[in-house]
N, C-alpha and C positions, 0 to 999 in steps of 0.2 A: 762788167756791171759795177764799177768801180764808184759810181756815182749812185748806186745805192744806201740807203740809209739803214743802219746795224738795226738786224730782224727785219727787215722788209724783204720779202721775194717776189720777183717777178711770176708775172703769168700772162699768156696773150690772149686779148679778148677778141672777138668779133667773129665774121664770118667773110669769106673769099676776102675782098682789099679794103673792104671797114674794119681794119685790123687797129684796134689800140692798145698799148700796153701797160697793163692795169698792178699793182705795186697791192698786195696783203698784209697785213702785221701777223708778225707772227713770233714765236721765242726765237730767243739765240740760240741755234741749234747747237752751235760752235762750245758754247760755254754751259747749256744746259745738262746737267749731274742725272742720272736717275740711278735707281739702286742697283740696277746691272753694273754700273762701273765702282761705284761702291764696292760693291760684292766682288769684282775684279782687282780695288785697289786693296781690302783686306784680305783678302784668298781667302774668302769662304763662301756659302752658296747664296742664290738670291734668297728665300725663304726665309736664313739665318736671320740676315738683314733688314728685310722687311718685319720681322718680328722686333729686332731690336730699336727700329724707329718706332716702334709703335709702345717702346719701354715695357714690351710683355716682361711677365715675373719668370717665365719658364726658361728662361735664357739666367745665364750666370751674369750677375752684376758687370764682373769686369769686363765680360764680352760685349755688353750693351752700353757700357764706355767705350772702349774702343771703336767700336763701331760708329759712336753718335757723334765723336773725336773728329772721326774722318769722314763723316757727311759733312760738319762744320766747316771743316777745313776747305773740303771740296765745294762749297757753297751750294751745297743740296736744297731745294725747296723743295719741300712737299706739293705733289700736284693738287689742286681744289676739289677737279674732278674725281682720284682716285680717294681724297679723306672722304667725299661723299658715299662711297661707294664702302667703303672701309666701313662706316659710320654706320649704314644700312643693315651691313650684316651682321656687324656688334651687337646692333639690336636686334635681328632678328632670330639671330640663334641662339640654339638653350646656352645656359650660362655653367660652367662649373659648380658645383655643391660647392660652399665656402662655408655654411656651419649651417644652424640649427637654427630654427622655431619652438615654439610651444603650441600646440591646440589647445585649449582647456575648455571642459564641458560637462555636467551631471547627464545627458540623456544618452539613453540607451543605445548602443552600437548600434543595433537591428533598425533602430529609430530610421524610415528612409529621408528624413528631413536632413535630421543630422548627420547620414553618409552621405548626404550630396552637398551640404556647406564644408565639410573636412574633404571629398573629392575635390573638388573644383578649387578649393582654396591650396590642398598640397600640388595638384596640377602647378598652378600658375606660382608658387614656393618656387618650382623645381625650376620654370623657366628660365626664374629671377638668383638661380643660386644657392637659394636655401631647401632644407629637407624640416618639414612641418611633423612634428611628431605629437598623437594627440595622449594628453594627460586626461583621464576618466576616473571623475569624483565617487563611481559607483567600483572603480576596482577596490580589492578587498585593503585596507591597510592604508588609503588613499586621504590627503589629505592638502587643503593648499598647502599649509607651513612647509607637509614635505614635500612636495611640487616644487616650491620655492627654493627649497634646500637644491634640492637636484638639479633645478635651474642654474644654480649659482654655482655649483661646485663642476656644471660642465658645459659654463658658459653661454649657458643659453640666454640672452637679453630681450628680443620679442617674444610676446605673447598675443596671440590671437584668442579673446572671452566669445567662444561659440554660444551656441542658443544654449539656453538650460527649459529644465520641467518646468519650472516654476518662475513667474514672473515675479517679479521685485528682489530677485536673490542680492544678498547682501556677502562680499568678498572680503569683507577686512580691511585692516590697514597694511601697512608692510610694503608696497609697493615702490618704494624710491628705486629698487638696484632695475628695477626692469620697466620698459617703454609695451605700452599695452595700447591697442588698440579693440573694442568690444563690435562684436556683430550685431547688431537689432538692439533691441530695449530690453532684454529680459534681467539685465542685472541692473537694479536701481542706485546700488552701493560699491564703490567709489563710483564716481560720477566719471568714467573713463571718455576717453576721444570715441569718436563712434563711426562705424559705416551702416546706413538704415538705409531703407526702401523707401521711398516721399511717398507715406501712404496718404499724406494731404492730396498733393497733385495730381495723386494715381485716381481717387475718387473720385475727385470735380473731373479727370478723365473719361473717367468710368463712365459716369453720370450723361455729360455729355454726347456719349457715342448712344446712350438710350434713348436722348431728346430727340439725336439726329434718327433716330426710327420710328419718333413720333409718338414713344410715349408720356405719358404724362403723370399719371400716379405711379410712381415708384417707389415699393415700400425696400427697406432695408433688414435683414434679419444676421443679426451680429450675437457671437457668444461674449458673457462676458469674462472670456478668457481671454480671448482675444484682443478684447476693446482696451483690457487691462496689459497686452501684453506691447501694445502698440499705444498706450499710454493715452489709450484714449483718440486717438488723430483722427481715423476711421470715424468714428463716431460725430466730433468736431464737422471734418466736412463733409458729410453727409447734411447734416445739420444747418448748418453754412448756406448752401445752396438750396436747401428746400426750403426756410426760412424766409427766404428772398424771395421764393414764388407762393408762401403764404399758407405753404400747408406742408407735413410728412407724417410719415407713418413709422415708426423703427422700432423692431422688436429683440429688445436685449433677453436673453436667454443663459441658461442654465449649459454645462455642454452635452447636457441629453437630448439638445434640439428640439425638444415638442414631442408631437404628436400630430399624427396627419389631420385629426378631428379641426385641432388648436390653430393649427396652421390655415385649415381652409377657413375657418372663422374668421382669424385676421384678416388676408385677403379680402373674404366678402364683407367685414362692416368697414374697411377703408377703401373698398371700389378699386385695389389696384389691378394696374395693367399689366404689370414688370415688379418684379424682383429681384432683389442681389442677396443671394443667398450663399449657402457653405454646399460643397458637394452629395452631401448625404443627404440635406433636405429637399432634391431635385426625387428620392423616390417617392419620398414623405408627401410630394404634391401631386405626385399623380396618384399614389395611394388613395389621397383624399378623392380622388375623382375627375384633378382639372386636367386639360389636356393641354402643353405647350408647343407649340405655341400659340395656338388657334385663341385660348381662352386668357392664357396668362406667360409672359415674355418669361426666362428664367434666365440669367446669367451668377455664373460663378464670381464670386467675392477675388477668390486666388485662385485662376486656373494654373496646376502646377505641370509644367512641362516636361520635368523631370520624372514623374510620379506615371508606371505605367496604367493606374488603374483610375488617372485620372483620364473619361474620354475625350477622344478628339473632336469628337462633336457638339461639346458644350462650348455656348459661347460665356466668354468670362474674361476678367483681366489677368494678364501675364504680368505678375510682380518684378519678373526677372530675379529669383532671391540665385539664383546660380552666377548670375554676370556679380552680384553684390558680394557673393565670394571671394571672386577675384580683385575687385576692387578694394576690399577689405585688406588683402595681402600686400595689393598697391601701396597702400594708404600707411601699412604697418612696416613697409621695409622705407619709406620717404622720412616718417618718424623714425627710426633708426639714425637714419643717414644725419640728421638733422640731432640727435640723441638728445630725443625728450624723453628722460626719464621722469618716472612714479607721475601721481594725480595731476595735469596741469590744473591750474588757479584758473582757467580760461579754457574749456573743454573743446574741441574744435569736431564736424562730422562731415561726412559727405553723403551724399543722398543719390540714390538709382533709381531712376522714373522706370513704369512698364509699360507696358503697351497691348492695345485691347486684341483681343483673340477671337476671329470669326469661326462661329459653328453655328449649327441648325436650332437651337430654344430661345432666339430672338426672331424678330420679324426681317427678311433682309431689304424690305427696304421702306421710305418714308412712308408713315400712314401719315394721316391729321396735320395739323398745325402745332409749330413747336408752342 
């Protein structure tokens, strides 16, 4: 085979005497390095080496020179296929702890809001390396300055601003040593980088999936805790889209909800069909006497997945505020990496759309004309 050309191998093609001899590219078997000879020309094991081409830390300096020494030498190339493959598992396995977070938050531990945005968010911490520990404005002696203090003297540089009680909280200044990233809108002060929920998009979603069941007066009943806590958005496109069809109904509230009386009132002087309410006012309507769905469509404002006593049967939108968790922690270790510290001049957010939730207090399928 002398008249081969270096890396081509023979192979015979055909069948009985339609025989031709057909030539593959392939490596130089002759000259190609892989880490078994590596590990045979340093005397030490395959694993050693393959750690050391990949420059792990767990390996001694001088061992991960020599090693890299004598791949050089030997004219080792890395296969494409196995950096793939390498590459794959990098990401998909949990990561070693390498330091610390911050959680920061005034609401109550028992709060189930607030243990499923500190679960989900130290979950996906841990994936990524870090250990999420949360700082609580209501422990005794607590305070940011000394938060901040603690932060700094044990190096902690992210901080994740969880939900608080109270919408519009104001944080201070002080911020330069540390890269913060804030969950939702409840803190109006500093103006931090944000992960939110597009309760814009989520609405006109909302909204949408009620047309496509044909209904048409859709009132909206909003606290204005809420409206204030979401800065208003909610409110905006609701607003927005009924606008444009020339009529709405929206009932801003107190967060005592009403009164079944008050409620069926609304309802019957604006003829609606459908509602996007809060969980608690679905008793409040049949109280009054209506029956859902037959009389009046009822969908939840935030159907919370997490929340076991919200039912499975209501239909409502899923905000996803659990996936926005983790995204939040995304978001807060890229700024890290990137080390944008204190207030940027130019705030930057990222937004998690949800998606509608089928249950029984809708109609399931088209009446009327959209």
């Amino acid at each position: 085979m002398a008249f081969l050309g270096k890396g081509l191998i023979p192979i015979i093609c055909g069948r009985g005497l339609d025989v031709t001899l057909c030539l593959i590219q392939t490596f130089d078997m002759a000259e190609y390095v892989t880490i078994k000879d590596i590990a045979k020309k340093v005397g030490l094991n395959y694993s050693t080496v393959s750690l050391a081409l990949r420059n792990d830390p767990r390996l001694a300096e001088s061992t991960r020179e020599k090693i890299q020494r004598a791949a050089s030498e030997m004219g080792y190339v890395p296969s494409a296929a196995m950096k793939a493959l390498s590459a794959y598992r990098e990401k998909n396995r949990p990561h070693p702890i390498q330091s610390a977070m911050a959680y920061l938050t005034d609401m109550p531990r028992s709060d189930p809001f607030n243990s499923m945005v500190l679960r989900c968010a130290r979950s996906k911490a841990r994936k990524m390396g870090y250990e999420l520990i949360e700082y609580n404005l209501r422990d005794a002696g607590s305070s940011i300055s000394h938060f901040k203090s603690v932060w700094w003297n044990s190096g902690i540089k992210g901080v994740l601003v969880g939900p608080f009680v109270e919408s519009g909280a104001d944080l201070g200044s002080g911020w330069e040593q540390f890269i913060v990233v804030e969950y939702g809108y409840s803190v109006s002060q500093p103006n931090f980088t944000r992960a939110v929920l597009d309760h814009y998009h989520n609405m006109l979603l909302h909204l949408a999936v009620l047309r496509e069941r044909g209904y048409q007066r859709i009132g909206l009943m909003l606290t204005e805790g809420l409206s204030d806590r979401t800065h208003g958005i909610l409110h905006s496109a609701y607003l927005y889209e009924q606008v444009r069809r020339g009529w709405y109904a929206i009932e801003l509230q107190s967060d005592d909800l009403g009164s079944a009386e008050s409620i069926r009132s609304w309802v019957e002087e604006n003829r609606l069909d459908a509602v996007i309410a809060h969980e608690r006012q679905y008793e409040l309507l049949l109280e009054s006497g209506l029956r859902i769905p037959e009389d009046l469509g009822f969908s939840v404002l935030g159907w919370k997945g997490y929340s076991p006593q919200t039912p499975e049967y209501f239909s409502g939108f899923n905000t996803k505020p659990e996936l926005l968790a983790e995204n939040a922690i995304s978001f807060l270790v890229s700024q890290m990496h990137e080390h944008a510290y204190g207030v940027p001049a130019t705030p930057k957010s990222i937004m998690v759309a949800g998606e509608f939730h089928e249950g029984t207090t809708l109609r399931s399928t088209q009446v009327g004309s959209p």
